[in-house]
ZAVEX-688865 format. One line per field, with one value per residue (C-alpha): x, y, z; residue in three letters; residue number from 1. Coordinates in steps of 0.1 Angstrom, whole numbers, padded with zeros to 4 digits. Example, Ala and Ser with C-alpha at 12.3 -4.5 7.8 and 13.67 -1.06 7.14 Angstrom:
% ZAVEX-688865
x <- c(0123_0137)
y <- c(-0045_-0011)
z <- c(0078_0071)
rest <- c(Ala_Ser)
nr <- c(1_2)
END
This chain:
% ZAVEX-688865
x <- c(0359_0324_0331_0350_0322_0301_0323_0325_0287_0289_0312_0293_0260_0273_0291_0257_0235_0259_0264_0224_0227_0257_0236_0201_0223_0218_0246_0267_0266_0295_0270_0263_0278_0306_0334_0370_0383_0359_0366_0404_0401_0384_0408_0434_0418_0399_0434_0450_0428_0430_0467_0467_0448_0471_0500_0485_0486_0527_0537_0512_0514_0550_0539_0511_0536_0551_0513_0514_0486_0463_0434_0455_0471_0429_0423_0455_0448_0410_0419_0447_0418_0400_0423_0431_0391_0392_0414_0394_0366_0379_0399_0366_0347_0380_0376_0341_0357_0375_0408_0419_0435_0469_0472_0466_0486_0517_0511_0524_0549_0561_0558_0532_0502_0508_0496_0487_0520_0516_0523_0557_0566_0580_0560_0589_0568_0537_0524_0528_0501_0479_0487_0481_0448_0440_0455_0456_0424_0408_0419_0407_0368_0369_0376_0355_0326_0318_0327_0299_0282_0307_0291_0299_0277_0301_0325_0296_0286_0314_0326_0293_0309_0343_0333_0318_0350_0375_0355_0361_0403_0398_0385_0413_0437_0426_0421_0457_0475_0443_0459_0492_0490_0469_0506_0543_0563_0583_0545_0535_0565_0564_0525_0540_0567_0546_0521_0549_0561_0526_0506_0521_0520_0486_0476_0491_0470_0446_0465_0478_0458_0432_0449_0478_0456_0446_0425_0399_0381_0368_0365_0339_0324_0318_0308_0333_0345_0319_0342_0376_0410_0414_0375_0384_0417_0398_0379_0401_0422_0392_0378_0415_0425_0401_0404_0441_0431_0411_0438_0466_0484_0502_0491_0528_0520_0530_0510_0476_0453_0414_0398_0368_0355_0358_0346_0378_0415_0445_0476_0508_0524_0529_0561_0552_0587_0584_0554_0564_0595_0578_0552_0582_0598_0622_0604_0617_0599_0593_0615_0613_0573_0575_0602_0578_0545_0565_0579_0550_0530_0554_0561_0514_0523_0509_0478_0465_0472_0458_0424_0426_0428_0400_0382_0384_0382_0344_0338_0346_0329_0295)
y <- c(0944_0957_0987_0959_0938_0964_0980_0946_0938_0969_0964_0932_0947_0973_0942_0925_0952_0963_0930_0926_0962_0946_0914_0933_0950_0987_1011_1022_1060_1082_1091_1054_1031_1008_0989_1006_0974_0986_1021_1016_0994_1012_1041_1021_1007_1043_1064_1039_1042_1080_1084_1056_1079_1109_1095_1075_1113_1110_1082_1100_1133_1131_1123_1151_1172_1140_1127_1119_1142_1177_1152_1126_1155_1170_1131_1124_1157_1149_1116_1130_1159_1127_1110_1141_1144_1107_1116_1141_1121_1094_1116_1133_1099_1091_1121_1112_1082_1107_1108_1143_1149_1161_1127_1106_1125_1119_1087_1087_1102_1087_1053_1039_1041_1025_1033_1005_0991_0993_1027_1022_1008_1034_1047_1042_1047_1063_1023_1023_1049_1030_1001_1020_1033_0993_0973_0996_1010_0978_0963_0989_0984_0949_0958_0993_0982_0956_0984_1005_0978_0982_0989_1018_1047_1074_1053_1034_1065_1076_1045_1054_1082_1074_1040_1057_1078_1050_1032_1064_1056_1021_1028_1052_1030_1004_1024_1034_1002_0993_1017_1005_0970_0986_1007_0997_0971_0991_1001_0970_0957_0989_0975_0942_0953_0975_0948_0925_0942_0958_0925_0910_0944_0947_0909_0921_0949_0927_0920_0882_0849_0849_0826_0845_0879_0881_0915_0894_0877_0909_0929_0898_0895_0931_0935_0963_0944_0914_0894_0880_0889_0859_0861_0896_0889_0858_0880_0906_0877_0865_0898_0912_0876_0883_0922_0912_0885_0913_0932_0908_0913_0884_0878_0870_0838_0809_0786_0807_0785_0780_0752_0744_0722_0758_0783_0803_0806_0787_0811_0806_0817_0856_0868_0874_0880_0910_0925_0924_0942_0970_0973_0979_1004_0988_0993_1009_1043_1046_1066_1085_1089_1096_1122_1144_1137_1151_1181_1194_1188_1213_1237_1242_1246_1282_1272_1254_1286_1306_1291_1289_1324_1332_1304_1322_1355_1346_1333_1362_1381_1365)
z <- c(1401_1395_1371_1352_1347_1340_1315_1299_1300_1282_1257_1253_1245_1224_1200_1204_1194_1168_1146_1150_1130_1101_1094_1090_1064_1079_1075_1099_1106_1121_1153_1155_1182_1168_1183_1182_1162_1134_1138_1136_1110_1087_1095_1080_1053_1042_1048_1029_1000_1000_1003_0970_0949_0958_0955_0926_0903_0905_0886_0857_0861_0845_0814_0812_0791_0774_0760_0722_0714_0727_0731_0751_0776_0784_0793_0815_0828_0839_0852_0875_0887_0895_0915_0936_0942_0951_0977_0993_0997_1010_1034_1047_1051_1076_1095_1104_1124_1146_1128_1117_1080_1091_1118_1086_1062_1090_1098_1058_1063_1092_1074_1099_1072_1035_1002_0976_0966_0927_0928_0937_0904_0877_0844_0818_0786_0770_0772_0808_0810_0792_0813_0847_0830_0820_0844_0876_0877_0864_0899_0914_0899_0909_0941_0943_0929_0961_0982_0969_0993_1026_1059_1067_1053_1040_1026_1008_0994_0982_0964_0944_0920_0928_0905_0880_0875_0875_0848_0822_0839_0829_0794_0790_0799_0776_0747_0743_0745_0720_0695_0701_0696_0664_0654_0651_0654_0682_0695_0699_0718_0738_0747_0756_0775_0797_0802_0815_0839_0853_0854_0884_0906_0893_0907_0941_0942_0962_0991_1003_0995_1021_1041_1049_1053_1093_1087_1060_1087_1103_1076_1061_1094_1094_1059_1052_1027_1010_0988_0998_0986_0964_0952_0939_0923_0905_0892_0877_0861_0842_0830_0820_0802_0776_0770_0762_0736_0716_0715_0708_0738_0760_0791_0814_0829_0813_0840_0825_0813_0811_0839_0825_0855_0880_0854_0859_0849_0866_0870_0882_0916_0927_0939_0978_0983_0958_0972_1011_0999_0979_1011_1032_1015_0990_0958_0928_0938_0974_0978_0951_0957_0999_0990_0965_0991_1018_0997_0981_1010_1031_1003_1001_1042_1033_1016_1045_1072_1049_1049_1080_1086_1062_1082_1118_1104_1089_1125_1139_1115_1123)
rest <- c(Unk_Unk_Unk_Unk_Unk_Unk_Unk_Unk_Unk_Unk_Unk_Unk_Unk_Unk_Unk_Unk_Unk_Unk_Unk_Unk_Unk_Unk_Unk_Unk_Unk_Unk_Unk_Unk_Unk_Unk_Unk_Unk_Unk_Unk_Unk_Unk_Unk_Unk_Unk_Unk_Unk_Unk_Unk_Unk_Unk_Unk_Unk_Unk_Unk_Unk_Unk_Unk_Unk_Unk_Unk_Unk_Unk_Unk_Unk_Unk_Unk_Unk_Unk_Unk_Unk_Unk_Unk_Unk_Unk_Unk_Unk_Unk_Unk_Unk_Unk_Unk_Unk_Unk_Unk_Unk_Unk_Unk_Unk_Unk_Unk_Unk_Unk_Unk_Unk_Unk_Unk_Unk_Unk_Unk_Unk_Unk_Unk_Unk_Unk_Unk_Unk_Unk_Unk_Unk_Unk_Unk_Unk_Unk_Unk_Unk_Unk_Unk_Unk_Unk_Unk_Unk_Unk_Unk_Unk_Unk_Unk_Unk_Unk_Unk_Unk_Unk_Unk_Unk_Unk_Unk_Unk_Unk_Unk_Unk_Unk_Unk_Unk_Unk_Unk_Unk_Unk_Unk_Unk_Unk_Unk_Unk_Unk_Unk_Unk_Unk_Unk_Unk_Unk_Unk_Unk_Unk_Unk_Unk_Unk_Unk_Unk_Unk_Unk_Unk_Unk_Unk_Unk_Unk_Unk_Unk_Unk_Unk_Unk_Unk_Unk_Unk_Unk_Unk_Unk_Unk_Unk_Unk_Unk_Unk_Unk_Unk_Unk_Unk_Unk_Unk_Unk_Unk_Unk_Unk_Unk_Unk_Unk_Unk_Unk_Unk_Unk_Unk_Unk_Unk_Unk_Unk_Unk_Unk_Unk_Unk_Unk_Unk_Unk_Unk_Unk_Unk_Unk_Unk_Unk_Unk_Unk_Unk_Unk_Unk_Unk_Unk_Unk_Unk_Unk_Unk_Unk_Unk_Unk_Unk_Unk_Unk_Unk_Unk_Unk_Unk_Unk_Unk_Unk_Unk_Unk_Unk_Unk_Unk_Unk_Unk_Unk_Unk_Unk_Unk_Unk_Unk_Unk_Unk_Unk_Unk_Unk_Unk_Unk_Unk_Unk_Unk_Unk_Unk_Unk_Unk_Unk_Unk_Unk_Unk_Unk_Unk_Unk_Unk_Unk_Unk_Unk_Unk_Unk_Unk_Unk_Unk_Unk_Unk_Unk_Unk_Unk_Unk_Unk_Unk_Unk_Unk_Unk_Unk_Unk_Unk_Unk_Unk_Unk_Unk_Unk_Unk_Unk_Unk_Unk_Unk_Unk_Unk_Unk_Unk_Unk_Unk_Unk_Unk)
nr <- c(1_2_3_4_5_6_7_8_9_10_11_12_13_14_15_16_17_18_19_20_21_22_23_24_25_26_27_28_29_30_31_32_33_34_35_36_37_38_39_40_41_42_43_44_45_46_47_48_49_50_51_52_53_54_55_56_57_58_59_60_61_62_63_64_65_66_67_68_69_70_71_72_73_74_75_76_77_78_79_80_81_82_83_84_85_86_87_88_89_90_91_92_93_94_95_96_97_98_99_100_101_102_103_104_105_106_107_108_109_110_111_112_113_114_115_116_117_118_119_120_121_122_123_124_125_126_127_128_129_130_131_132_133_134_135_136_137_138_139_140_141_142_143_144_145_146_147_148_149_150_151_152_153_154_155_156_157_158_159_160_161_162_163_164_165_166_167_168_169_170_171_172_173_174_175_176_177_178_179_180_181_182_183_184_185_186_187_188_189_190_191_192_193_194_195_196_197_198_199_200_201_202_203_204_205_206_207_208_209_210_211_212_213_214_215_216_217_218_219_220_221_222_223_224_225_226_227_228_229_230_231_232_233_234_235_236_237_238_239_240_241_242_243_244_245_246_247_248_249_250_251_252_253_254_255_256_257_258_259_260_261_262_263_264_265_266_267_268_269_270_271_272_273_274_275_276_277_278_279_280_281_282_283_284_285_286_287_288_289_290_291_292_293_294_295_296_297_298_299_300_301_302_303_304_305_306_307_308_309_310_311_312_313_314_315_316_317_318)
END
């Protein structure tokens, strides 16, 4: 009865001393004490993050040979290098939490850890590149940008250049369904067309209505993350609104409109429904996606045990 109460006076000391830490605004460090809720969380969320980036290169790296142009296959092609970089950053700020690559990369294949649920969703035209580039990786900003701020140190840092990198995706993005809403008649529509059926993923990209999401209250608390699902989504809607008025494009929401009294657009419902179903596995693509993860991954089996080799052999050698 003793140890208990001492393991608990602990616990409680540690929590105490560590929130004292999160509302000075200090970063957290990987030697620094922190509660195994915030550890284990931000293994989820940072793993999560990583594996959306990597398997984020699929649904574009089909159209690397299919791009209209030399110049528009060197930018797909530098954009995809970024996202696998992404990947590996945000894998090795996970690993300083105690998790080890290969546990996170099978918790993904095992189905236990997720990936963002936009990716999921087929690229059917040249326009859905653009859209990805516009759409996608706009979301991701709003929501990156905040986390340049998060609490814990690594993940803070690397948020810095991921940021910069995703703003030269979003430009990309926007600059080709700019052109084609510039082009044909069929180019247009192909612009439109994408845009329909991209813009609703896209909104989903930020997770449940706050209400209905019981990991915000921590992550707040905790300043992992500093604005809340529906804050961040707001803001995406009201940035993206007007980019698609320049351009001539049709935003898919016939509830859209301007509230002048809030300083933000209404918009109709999301299809919760739709998204819970794509997060569990009955999306267009999961399949299709999990499937090449898990084959590729197996098939570079030979890569990995070959730097290891050279690893222990330099060991040895010193």
């Amino acid at each position: 009865m003793e140890l208990v109460e001492k393991t608990d006076q602990a616990q409680a000391e540690l929590l105490k001393n560590f929130e004292e830490k999160i509302n000075r605004g200090d970063a957290i460090e990987p030697k620094d004490k922190m509660p195994d809720a915030y550890r284990k969380h931000l293994i989820r969320q940072i793993s999560q993050h990583a594996h959306s980036e990597v398997i984020g290169m699929q649904p574009e790296g089909n159209w690397i040979t299919r791009a209209p142009s030399l110049r528009a296959k060197q930018i797909l092609l530098a954009k995809i290098q970024d996202e696998g970089g992404h990947g590996l950053y945000l894998y090795s700020a996970a690993e300083t939490l105690g998790i080890s690559r290969d546990e996170m990369i099978q918790l993904l294949h095992s189905g236990k850890a997720k990936y963002s649920s936009i990716f999921n969703y087929p690229t059917l035209t040249w326009a859905d590149i653009g859209a990805v580039g516009w759409l996608v990786d706009g979301a991701a900003i709003v929501n990156q940008v905040s986390l340049q701020r998060t609490s814990y140190g690594p993940y803070s840092r690397a948020m810095v250049r991921i940021c910069k990198e995703e703003s030269f995706h979003q430009r990309q993005g926007y600059e080709i369904m700019a052109k084609m809403m510039q082009g044909t008649k069929e180019q247009r529509e192909m612009a439109q067309d994408a845009m329909n059926r991209l813009w609703w993923p896209s909104l989903m990209m930020f997770g449940p209505h706050d209400s209905e999401s019981p990991r915000t209250s921590d992550a707040m608390k905790w300043r992992i993350k500093r604005h809340s699902n529906d804050e961040l989504r707001q803001k995406f809607i009201d940035k993206t609104v007007q980019q698609a008025e320049v351009i001539g494009l049709t935003v898919p929401d016939k509830d859209l409109k301007w509230n002048e009294a809030k300083g933000h657009y209404d918009h109709g419902p999301i299809d919760w429904d739709e998204f819970y179903r794509v997060v569990n596995g009955n999306g267009p693509c999961n399949k299709q996606r999990m499937d090449h993860h898990i084959r590729v991954h197996n098939e570079g089996a030979w890569v990995r045990e070959a730097a290891e080799a050279y690893r222990k052999k330099k060991e040895n050698l010193n």
